[in-house]
TIDREN-64284 format. One record per residue (C-alpha): x, y, z. Coordinates in steps of 0.001 Angstrom, whole numbers, padded with zeros to 6 digits, always signed. Each point is the difference from the previous one (the first is absolute). Example, Ala and Ser with C-alpha at 12.3 -4.5 7.8 and 13.67 -1.06 7.14 Angstrom:
2
+012300-004500+007800 +001370+003440-000660 
This chain:
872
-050997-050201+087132 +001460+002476+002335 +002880-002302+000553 +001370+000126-003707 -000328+003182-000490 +003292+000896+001603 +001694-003172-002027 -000842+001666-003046 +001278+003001+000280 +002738-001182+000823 +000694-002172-003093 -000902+003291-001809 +002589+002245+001881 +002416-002916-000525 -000371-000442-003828 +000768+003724-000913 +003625-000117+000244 +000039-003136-001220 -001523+001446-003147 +002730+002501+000109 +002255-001863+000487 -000814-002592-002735 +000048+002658-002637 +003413+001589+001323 +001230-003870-000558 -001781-000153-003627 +001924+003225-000932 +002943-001062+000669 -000352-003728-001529 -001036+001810-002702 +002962+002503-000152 +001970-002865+000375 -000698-001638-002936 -000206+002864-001941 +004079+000215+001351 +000307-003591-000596 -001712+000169-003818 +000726+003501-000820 +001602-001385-003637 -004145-001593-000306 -000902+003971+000570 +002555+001112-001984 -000404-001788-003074 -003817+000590+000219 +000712+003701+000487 +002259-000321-003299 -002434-001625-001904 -002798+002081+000579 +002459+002901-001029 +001309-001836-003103 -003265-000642-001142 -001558+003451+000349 +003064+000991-001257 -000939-001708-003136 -002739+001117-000650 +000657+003896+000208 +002927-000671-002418 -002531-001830-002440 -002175+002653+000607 +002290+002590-000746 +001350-001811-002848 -003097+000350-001604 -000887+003066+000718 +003272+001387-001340 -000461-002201-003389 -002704+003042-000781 +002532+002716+000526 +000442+002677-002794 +002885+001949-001442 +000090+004179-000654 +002884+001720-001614 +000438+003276+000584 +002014+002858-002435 +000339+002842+000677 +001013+002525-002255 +002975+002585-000258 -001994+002869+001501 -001236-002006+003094 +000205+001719+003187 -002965-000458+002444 -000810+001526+003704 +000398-001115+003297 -004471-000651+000094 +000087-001586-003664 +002510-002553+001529 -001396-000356+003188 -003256-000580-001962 +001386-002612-002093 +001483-001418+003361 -003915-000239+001227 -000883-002260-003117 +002487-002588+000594 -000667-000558+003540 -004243+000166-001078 +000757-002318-002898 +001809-002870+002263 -003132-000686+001854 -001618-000847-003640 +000153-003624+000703 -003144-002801+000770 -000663-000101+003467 +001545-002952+000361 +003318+000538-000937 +001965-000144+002396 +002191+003321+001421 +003901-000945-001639 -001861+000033-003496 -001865+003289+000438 +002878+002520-001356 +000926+002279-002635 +003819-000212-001003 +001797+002979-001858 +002973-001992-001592 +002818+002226-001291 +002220-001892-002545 +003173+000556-002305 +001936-002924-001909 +001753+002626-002139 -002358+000462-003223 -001816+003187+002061 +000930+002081+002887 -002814-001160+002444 -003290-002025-001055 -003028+001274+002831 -002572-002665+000594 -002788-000421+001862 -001031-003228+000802 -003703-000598+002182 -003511-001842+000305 -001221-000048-003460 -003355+002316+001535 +002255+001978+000605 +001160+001041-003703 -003244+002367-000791 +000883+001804+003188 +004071+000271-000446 -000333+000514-003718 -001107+003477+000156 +002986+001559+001654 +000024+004053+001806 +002821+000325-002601 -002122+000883-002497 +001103-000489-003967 +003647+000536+001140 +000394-003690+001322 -001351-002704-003011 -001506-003253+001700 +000163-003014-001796 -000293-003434+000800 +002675-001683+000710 +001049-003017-001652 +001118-002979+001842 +004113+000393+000578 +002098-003605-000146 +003480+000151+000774 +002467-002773-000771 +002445-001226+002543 +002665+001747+001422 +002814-001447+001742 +000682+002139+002256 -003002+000948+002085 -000098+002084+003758 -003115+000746+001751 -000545+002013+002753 -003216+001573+002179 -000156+003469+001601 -001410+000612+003615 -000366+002915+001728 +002624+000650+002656 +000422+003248+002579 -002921+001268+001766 -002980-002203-000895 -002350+003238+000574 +002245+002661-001868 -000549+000453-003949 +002122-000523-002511 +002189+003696-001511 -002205+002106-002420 +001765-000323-002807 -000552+003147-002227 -001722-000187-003484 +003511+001696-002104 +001569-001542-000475 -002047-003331-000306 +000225-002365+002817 +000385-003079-002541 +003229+001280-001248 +001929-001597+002399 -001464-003103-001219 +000509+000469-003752 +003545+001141+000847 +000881-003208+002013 -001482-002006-003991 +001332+002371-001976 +002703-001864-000928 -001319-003399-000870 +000711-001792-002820 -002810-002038-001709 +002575-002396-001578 +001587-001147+002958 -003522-001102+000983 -000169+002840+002931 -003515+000658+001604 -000793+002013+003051 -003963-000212+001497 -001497+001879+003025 -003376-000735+001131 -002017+001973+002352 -003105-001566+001857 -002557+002039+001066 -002278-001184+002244 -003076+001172+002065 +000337-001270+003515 -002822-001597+002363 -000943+001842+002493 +000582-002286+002492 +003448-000559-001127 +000045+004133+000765 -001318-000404+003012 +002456-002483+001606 +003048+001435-001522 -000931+003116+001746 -000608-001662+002945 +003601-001716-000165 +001435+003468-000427 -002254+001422+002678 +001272-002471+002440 +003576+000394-001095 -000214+004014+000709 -001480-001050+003166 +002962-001938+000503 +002676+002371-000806 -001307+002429+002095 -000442-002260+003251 +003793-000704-000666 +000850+003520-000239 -001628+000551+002966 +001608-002539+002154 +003670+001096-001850 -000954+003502+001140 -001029-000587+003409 +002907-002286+000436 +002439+002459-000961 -002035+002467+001989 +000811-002099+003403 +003570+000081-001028 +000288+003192+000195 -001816+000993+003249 +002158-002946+001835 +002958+001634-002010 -000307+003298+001185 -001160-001205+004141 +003244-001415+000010 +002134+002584-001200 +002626+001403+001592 -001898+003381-000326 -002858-001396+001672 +001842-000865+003304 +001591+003120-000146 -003470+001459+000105 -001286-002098+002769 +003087+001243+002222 -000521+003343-000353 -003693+000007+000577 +000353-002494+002704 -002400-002106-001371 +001742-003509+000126 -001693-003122-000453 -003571+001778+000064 -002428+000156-002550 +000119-003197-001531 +000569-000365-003934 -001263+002720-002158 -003536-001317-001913 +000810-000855-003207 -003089-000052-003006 +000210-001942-002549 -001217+000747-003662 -002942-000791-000958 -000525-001831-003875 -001119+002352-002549 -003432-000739-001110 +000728-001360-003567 -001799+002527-002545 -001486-002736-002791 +000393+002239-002892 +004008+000480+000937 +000152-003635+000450 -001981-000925-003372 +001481+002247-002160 -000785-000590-003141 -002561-002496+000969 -001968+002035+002107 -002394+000635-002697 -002006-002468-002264 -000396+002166-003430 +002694-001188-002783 +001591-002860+002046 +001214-002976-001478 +002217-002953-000004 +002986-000526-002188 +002144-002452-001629 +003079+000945-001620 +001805-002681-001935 +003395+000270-002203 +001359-002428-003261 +003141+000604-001554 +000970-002651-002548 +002786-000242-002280 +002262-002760-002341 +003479+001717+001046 +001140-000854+003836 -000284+002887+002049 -002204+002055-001951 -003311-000604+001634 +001764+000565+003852 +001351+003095-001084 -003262+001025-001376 -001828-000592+003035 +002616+001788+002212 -000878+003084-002249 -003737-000484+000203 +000482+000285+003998 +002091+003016-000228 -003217+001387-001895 -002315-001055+002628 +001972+001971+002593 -001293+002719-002111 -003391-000050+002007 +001927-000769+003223 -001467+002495+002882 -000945-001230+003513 -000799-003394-001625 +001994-001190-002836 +000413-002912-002047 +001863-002697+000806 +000614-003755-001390 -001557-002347+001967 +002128-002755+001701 +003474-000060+001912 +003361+000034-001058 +002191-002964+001116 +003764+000484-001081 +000211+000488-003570 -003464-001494-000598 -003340+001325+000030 -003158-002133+001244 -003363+002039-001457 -001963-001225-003142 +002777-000998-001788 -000056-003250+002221 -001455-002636+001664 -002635+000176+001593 -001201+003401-001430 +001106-000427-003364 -003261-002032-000854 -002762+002243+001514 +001962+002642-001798 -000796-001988-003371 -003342-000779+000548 -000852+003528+000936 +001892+001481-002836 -001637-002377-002779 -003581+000165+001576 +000065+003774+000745 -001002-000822+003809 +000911+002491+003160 +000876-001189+003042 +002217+003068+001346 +001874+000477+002886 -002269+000905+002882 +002262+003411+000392 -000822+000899-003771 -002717+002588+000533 -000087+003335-001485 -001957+002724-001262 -000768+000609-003920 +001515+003690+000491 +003216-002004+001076 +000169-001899-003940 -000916+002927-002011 +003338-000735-001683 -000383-003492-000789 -004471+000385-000929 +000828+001933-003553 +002470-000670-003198 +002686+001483-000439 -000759+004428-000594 +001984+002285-001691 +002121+000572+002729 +001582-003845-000701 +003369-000228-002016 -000371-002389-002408 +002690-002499-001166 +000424-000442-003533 +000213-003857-000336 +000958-001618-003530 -004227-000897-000536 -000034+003564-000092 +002481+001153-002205 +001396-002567-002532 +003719-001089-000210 +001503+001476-003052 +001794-002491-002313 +002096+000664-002803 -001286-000766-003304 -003524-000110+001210 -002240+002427-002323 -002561-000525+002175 +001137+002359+002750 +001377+003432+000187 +003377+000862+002365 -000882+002511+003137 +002418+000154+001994 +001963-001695+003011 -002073-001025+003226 +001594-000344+003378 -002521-002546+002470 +000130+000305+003503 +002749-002340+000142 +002418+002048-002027 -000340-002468-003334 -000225+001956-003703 -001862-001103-002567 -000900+001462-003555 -003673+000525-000106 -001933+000832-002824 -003486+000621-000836 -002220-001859-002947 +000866+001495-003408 -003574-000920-001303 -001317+002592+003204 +002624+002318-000436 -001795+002632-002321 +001961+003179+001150 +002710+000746+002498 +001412+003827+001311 +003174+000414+001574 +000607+003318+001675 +002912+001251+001615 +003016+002314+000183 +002444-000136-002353 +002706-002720+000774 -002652-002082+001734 +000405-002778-001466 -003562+000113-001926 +001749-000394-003646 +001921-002951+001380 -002724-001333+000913 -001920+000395-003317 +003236-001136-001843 -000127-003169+001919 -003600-001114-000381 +000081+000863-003319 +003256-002414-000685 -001342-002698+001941 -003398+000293-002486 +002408+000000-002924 +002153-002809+001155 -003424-001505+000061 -001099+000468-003083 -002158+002590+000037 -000336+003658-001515 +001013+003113+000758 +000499+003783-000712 +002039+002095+002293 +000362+003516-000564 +002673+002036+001623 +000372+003650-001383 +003286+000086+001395 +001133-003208-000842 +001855-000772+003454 -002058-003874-000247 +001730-001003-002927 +003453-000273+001084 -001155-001744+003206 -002305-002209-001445 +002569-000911-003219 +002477-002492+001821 -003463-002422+001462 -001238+000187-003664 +002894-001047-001874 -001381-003595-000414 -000264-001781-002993 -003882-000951+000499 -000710+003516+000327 +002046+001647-002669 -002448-000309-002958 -002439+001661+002325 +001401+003032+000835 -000329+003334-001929 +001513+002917+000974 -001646+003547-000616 +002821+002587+000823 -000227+003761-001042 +002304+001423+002646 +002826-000436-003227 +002882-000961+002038 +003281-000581-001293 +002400+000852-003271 -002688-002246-002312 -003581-000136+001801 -002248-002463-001275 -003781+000786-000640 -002772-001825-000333 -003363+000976-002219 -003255+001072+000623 -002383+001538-002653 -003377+000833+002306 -002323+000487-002454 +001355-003279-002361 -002199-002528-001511 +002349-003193-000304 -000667-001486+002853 -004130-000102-000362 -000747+002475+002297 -003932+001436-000441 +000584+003445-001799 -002441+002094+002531 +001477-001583+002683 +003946+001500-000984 -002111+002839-001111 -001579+000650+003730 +003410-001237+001815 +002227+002602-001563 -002572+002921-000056 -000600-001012+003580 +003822-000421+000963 +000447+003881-001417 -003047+001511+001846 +001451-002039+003638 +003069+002366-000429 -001107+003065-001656 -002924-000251+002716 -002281+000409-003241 -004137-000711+000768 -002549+001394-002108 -000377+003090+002161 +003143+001196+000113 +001179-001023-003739 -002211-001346-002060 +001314+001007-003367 +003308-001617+000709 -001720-003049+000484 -001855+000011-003063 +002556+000858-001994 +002540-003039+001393 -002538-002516+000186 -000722+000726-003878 +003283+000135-000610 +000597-003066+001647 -002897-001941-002094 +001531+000845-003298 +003410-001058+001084 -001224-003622+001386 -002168-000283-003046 +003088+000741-002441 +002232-002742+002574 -003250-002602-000595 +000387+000434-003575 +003854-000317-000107 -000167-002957+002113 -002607-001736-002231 +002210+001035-003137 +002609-002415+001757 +001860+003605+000887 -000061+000138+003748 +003820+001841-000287 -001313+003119-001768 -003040+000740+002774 -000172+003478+001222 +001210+001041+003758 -001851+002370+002376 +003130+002621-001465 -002074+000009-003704 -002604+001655+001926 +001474+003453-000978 +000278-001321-003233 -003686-000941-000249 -000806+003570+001653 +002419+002598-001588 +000879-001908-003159 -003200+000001-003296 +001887-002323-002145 +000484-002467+002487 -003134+000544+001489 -002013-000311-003402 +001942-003105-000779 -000679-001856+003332 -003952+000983+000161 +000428-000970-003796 +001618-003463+001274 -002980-001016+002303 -002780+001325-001737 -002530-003018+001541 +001946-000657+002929 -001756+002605+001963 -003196+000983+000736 -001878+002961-001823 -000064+002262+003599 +003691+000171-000112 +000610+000914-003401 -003096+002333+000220 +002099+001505+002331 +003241-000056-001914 -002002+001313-002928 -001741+003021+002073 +001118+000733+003307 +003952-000461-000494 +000206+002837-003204 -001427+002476+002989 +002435-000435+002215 +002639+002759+001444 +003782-001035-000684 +000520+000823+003882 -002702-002842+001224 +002849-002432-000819 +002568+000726+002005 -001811-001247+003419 +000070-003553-001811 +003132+000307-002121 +002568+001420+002520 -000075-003506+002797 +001134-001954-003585 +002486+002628-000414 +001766-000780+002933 -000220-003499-000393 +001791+000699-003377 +002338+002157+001658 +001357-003077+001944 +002118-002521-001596 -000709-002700+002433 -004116+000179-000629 +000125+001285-003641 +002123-003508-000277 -002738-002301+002123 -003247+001553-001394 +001370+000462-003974 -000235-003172-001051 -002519-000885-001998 -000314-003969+000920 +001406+000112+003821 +000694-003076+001658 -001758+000854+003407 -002960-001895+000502 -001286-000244+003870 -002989-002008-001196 +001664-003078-001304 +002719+000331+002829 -002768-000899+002036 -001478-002526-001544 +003575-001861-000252 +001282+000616+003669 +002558+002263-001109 +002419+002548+002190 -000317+003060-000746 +001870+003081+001551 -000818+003243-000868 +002431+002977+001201 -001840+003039-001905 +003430+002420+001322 -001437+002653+002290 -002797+002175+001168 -000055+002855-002321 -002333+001399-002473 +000836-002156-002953 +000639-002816+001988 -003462+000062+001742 -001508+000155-003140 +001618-003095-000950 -000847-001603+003501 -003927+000770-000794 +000181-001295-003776 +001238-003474+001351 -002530-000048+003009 -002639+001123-002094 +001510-003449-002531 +000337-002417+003069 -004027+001224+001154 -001280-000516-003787 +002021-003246+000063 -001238-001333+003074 -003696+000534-001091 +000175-001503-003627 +000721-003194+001619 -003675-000170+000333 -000158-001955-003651 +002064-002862+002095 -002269-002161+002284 +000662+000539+003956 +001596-003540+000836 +002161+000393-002938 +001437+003862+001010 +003406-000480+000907 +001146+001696+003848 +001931+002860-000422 +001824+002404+002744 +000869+003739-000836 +002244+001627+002347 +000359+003396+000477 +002194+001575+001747 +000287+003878+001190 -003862+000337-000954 +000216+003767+001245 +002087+000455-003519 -002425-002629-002128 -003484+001950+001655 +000782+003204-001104 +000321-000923-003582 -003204-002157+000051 -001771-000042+003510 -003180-000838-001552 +001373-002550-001929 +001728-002191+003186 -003490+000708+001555 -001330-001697-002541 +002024-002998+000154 -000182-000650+003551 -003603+000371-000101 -000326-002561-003664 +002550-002149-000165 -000423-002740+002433 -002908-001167-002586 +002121-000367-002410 +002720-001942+002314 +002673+002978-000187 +001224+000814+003328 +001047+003119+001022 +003443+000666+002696 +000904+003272+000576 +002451+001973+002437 -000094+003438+000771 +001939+001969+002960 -003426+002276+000889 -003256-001247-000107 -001353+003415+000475 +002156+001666-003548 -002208-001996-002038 -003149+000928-001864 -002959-000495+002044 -001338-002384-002591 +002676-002097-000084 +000912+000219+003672 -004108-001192+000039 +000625-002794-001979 +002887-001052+001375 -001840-000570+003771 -003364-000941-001390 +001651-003148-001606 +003074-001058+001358 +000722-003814+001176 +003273+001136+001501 +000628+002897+001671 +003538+000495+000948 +002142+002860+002281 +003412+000501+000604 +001827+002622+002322 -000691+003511-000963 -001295+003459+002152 -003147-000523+001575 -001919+002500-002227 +000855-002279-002663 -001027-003285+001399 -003080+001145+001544 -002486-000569-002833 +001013-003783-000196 -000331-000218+003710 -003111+001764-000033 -001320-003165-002297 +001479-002589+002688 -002085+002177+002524 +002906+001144+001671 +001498-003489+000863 +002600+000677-000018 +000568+003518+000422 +001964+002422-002249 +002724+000215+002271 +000377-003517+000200 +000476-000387-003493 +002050+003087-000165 +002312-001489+001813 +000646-003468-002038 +003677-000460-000740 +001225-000042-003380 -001664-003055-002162 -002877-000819+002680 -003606+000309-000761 -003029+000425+001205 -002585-002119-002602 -003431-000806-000213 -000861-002861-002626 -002887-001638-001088 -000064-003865+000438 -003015-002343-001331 -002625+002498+000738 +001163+001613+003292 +002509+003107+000466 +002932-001533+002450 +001931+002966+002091 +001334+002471-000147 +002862-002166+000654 +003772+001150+000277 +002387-001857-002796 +003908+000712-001040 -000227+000587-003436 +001732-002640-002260 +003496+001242-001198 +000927-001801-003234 +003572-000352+000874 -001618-002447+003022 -003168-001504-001667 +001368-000604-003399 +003939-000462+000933 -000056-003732-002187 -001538+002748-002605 +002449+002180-000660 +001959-000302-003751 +002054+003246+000457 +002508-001199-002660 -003406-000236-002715 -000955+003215+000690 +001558+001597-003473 -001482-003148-001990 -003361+000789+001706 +000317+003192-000797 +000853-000302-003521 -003417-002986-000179 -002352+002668+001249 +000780+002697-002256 -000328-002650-002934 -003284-001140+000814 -000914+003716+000457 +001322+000115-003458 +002240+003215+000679 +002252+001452-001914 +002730+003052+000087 -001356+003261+000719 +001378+002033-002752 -001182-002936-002307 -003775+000399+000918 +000237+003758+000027 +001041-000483-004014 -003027-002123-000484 -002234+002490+001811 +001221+002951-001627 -000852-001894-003444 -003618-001536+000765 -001889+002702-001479 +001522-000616-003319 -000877-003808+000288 -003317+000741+000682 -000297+002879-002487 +000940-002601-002407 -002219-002768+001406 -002682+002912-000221 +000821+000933-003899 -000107-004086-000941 -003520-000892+001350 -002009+003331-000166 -003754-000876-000545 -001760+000121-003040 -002787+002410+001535 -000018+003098-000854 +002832+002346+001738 -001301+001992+003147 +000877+003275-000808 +000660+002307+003931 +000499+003521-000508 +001690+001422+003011 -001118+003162+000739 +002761+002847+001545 -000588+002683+002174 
């Protein structure tokens, strides 16, 4: 046994590096065929990746197939902080991780998708896990942003179409530029669609992936940019020393270093000088990380660009402006279009191979970013919220309809210049059009702006009253009227007596003939008198009294002439002195309607009246005696069956204008009597059911004039008449000249608000209602015929926006009938029914006697009332 002993050990020393050997020999047959088969390897290697592949894109298919839709508007006031933002920011990233747990990491995203095809400025979306909704619905807007769901959107094909992804380029650790919040950061986006035009089938989408980041993915991207630092600084390092050896050999072989040697003697000893080299910076992690030195409020993001259009070159030039916006944000990152440039072609999404992961992402609302697109939520604030206040808005046709002529349905504005320098008439709705106020300096262009609206709405068929105490409108309007569709329409209302012959219409206030309610003329002219004498039962109540009975006899006398088949021989507001300082006629007109009035009033004509003082008259008779005193209104109010009637010139779409000649005493009082009409007018319409009340526009113009004959009056109407679809325009040059109650009503209720150029005093109260935006100095500054206008459009106030007012020699050039100007004349003032001047002064002069007459013929067979005046 002793003898084998060494045999064996032997064999065992002998087999070991055999053993070694044979597995050297399998690793390299075995490396060898791997070399020799690597397509076997490969395609296994492919398969297994196709396959897994796959199934995450099933997966994520799936998963997105559960996705939900939020819309978010915000309204005109909306101007959140910095923390309600950064907030908001929070609840995205939070509600991306609402997915199942197996979904896989491409599918778990929320997408803000920021949209215009031209029918709004910018539609703000957010798109996410549908477990997500509860948690993104409540927003740290508060009630100024509305969330609603979001309806599925389906766009037709374009045929033009350009796609394009954003990644991060610069330094991959430096943030993105804090873009202030004013003005908004988005702007540069809505500028860059401001322009697009929904009928050449123009659309322009951003979408914004936000996505919350493993932290493993963290972890090795901040290992790659640890090692890179590392990197940098080794080859610094080795630069610097390099250059450092350079310059100690430079300087040893000098020609000022020998010279030293030589005069120190020192040749040849010493050797070289020792040289140290630099030594690498240690590499300070949170200089290298940057922005990614941190965990809180990091996440991944995918930025991806459509522009779409049916006209060539449209969509490319849309995206090119979309990029300039981007560069917006640009800081020491920016954002740049992914791919390379090669001639005059681009390779990025828009082609093979990108183009289809760039489709399947952008239908399936999956993020795979860039692995350089990380950033902090404080770095989107701009892009996490709707557009604020701060935003300029574009005013897009969906916005503001596209006036047309001959459409009744909409009401001329003004002139709107887009972005891109086109005009277009826009208009509001005429049915939502209640009551408009045009302020301004005089010379503005305010009137020409009323003028045209209101000749559009007459060319349309609709009707109107304009008012104009100094008659300027007529003229200008008279040539764009002279048509023969509108000639039977028009009526013309002039007292300013102009001319060798004036023509004058009629107007009898307190008349019966045309079926007016007799307490209803009663209360209108009483009421008309006490708005100019500034009458109130404080400061005169007698006077009041004593007109408003005077008034009921008179109407009751006109009732009973008009049912006698008399309505020529009806007394005038001038047989009030009659009725008052006159017995006979006094006895023979309470005589006339003995049962016509009730037994208060004669009661009082029977006891209070004989007690009287002669002097208690003259407050009430001497306003009449200065309408006597003037030719021009003795003519217009004398007549005892006038021809103006304002209530069936609405209710047959007539044109009426109305020039009442000037601003004095008599004149006001004639201003109140036919405001005090046009109110009592408006509100009989009542007996006529609401669908059948014909639309009607009064204009007035210089309302500083019109108020201070009847402020409360135009109160009155601005506050009533939109139920009883009579809508108010007026223009005045100072807001702040006019009675508080009107200048009330005029704010409280107006659809359009409108400004031109005037001091800033003066403009300030309508800026004050725009909240400043934009500021009295802006508009005081408008050029001649521009305005600053806020209108009200299918529910929602649109601007202030800035217009040109419409100038009819422009708007309505194909219009214009200057040579049937006379004829249209001559039309108006026969469907007014006027008549020579010195003609209807005869016939006034002589109405008493008709009605004496009329009075004498049908006296009642009751007893006679017998009034004993007693003098003082």
């Amino acid at each position: 046994m002793d003898s084998a002993a060494p045999y064996l050990t032997a064999q065992t020393t002998a087999s070991v590096p055999g053993q070694v050997i044979d597995l050297l020999l399998s690793i390299v047959h075995a490396a060898a065929w791997v070399i020799t088969h690597w397509w076997l390897m490969a395609l296994v290697a492919v398969a297994l990746w196709a396959a897994g592949e796959a199934i995450v894109r099933r997966l994520a298919a799936k998963a997105s197939a559960e996705r939900m839709a939020l819309e978010l508007i915000p309204s005109r006031h909306f101007d959140p902080s910095l923390e309600e933002i950064f907030r908001r920011g929070v609840q995205l990233a939070r509600a991306s991780t609402s997915m199942p747990w197996w979904a896989p990491r491409r599918a778990k995203t929320v997408q803000i998708r920021m949209r215009a095809d031209g029918s709004s400025p910018l539609t703000y979306r957010v798109e996410g896990p549908a477990g997500g909704e509860r948690l993104l619905s409540i927003t740290p807007f508060g009630p100024d942003v509305t969330v609603t769901r979001g309806r599925p959107l389906a766009d037709k094909p374009r045929q033009h179409v350009v796609r394009a992804e954003f990644v991060l380029r610069g330094k991959p650790t430096a943030p993105l530029r804090d873009v202030p919040l004013d003005p908004d950061p988005l702007q540069p986006l809505i500028d860059a669609v401001s322009d697009l035009r929904a009928e050449l089938g123009d659309l322009a989408e951003v979408r914004l992936d936000i996505q919350r980041a493993p932290k493993w993915s963290l972890r090795a991207r901040r290992v790659q940019l640890m090692s890179d630092a590392r990197r940098r600084e080794r080859r610094e390092a080795q630069r610097a020393a390099r250059w450092v050896r350079q310059d100690a050999t430079g300087v040893e072989d000098s020609l000022i270093s020998h010279v030293q040697q030589l005069v120190s003697g020192k040749q040849g000893g010493g050797g070289r000088r020792l040289v140290m080299p630099p030594v690498p910076r240690r590499v300070d992690p949170a200089e290298a990380l940057g922005k990614l030195a941190d965990d809180d409020h990091l996440v991944r993001v995918q930025l991806l660009v459509a522009c779409a259009s049916n006209t060539a070159g449209r969509a490319e030039a849309r995206l090119a402006q979309l990029q300039a916006a981007l560069d917006v944000f640009g800081g020491g990152s920016r954002w740049a279009m992914r791919g390379f440039m090669l001639g005059p072609w681009r390779f990025g999404a828009d082609r093979w191979p990108s183009r289809r992961g760039f489709e399947r992402r952008w239908e399936l609302g999956h993020c795979q970013p860039p692995k350089a697109n990380w950033v902090r939520l404080d770095e989107l604030v701009g892009l996490l919220k709707p557009p604020t206040v701060h935003c300029r808005l574009p005013l897009l046709a969906g916005d503001l309809p596209t006036f047309e002529h001959g459409d009744r349905s909409l009401l001329l504005q003004g002139i709107y210049r887009g972005p891109d320098g086109r005009r277009r008439l826009v208009a509001t709705h005429a049915a939502e059009t209640l009551f408009e106020v045009g302020v301004g300096k005089a010379g503005g262009g305010k009137t020409e702006r009323a003028l045209a609206q209101a000749i559009g709405w007459a060319h349309a068929g609709g009707g109107l009253m304009f008012v104009d105490p100094h008659r300027d409108s007529w003229p200008r309007a008279l040539p764009f009227l002279a048509h023969d569709h509108l000639m039977q329409r028009i009526a013309l209302i002039d007292l300013n007596a102009g001319g060798p012959n004036p023509q004058i219409s009629s107007w009898n206030p307190i008349g019966m003939h045309q079926g007016q309610i007799a307490h209803e003329v009663v209360e209108a002219t009483a009421d008309a008198y006490a708005s100019v004498l500034g009458w109130d039962d404080a400061t005169a109540p007698r006077a009041l009294t004593i007109l408003t009975a005077a008034l009921t006899v008179l109407v009751a006398v006109n009732e009973a002439a008009c049912q006698a088949g008399r309505p020529k021989d009806q007394t005038t507001v001038f047989h009030v002195r009659s009725l008052l300082t006159d017995p006979v006629f006094r006895t023979a007109a309470l005589t006339a309607i003995d049962g016509r009035i009730d037994e208060e009033t004669r009661s009082w004509w029977t006891t209070v009246f004989p007690t009287l003082p002669t002097d208690a008259f003259a407050v009430v008779l001497n306003p009449i005696a200065r309408l006597a005193a003037n030719p021009v209104t003795r003519a217009f109010l004398g007549q005892g069956a006038g021809a103006y009637n304002i209530r069936a010139a609405m209710d047959s779409r007539m044109i009426v204008w109305v020039c009442p000649g000037g601003n004095g005493p008599t004149d006001r009082l004639v201003t109140a009597l036919l405001a005090r009409d046009l109110l009592r007018a408006v509100r009989s319409r009542r007996d006529t059911p609401e669908g059948q009340r014909v639309p009607f526009r009064p204009y007035f113009d210089e309302l500083i004039t019109l108020t201070g004959a009847a402020p409360e009056t135009i109160a009155s109407m601005f506050e009533d008449f939109r139920k009883y679809r009579v809508h108010v325009h007026g223009m005045t040059q100072l807001l702040a000249r006019l009675p508080i109650p009107v200048r009330l009503s005029l704010v409280q209720n107006a659809s359009t608000l409108a400004s031109t150029a005037g001091s800033q005093s003066a403009v300030a109260p309508v800026t004050a209602e725009w909240g400043d935006r934009p500021s009295p100095d802006v508009v005081a500054a408008l050029d001649r015929f521009e305005h600053y206008i806020s209108l009200a459009v299918e529910g929602r106030r649109i601007g202030p926006v800035r217009i040109t007012g419409p100038h009819l020699d422009e708007v309505f050039a194909d219009y214009a009938r200057p040579n049937r100007a006379r004829g249209l004349v001559r039309a108006a003032q026969a469907t007014a029914q006027a008549a020579p001047l010195n003609e209807l002064t005869d016939r006034a002069e002589n109405q008493l006697t008709r009605v004496s007459s009329f009075l004498t013929e049908h006296l009642s067979t009751a007893a006679p009332v017998r009034l004993k005046k007693a003098y003082k």
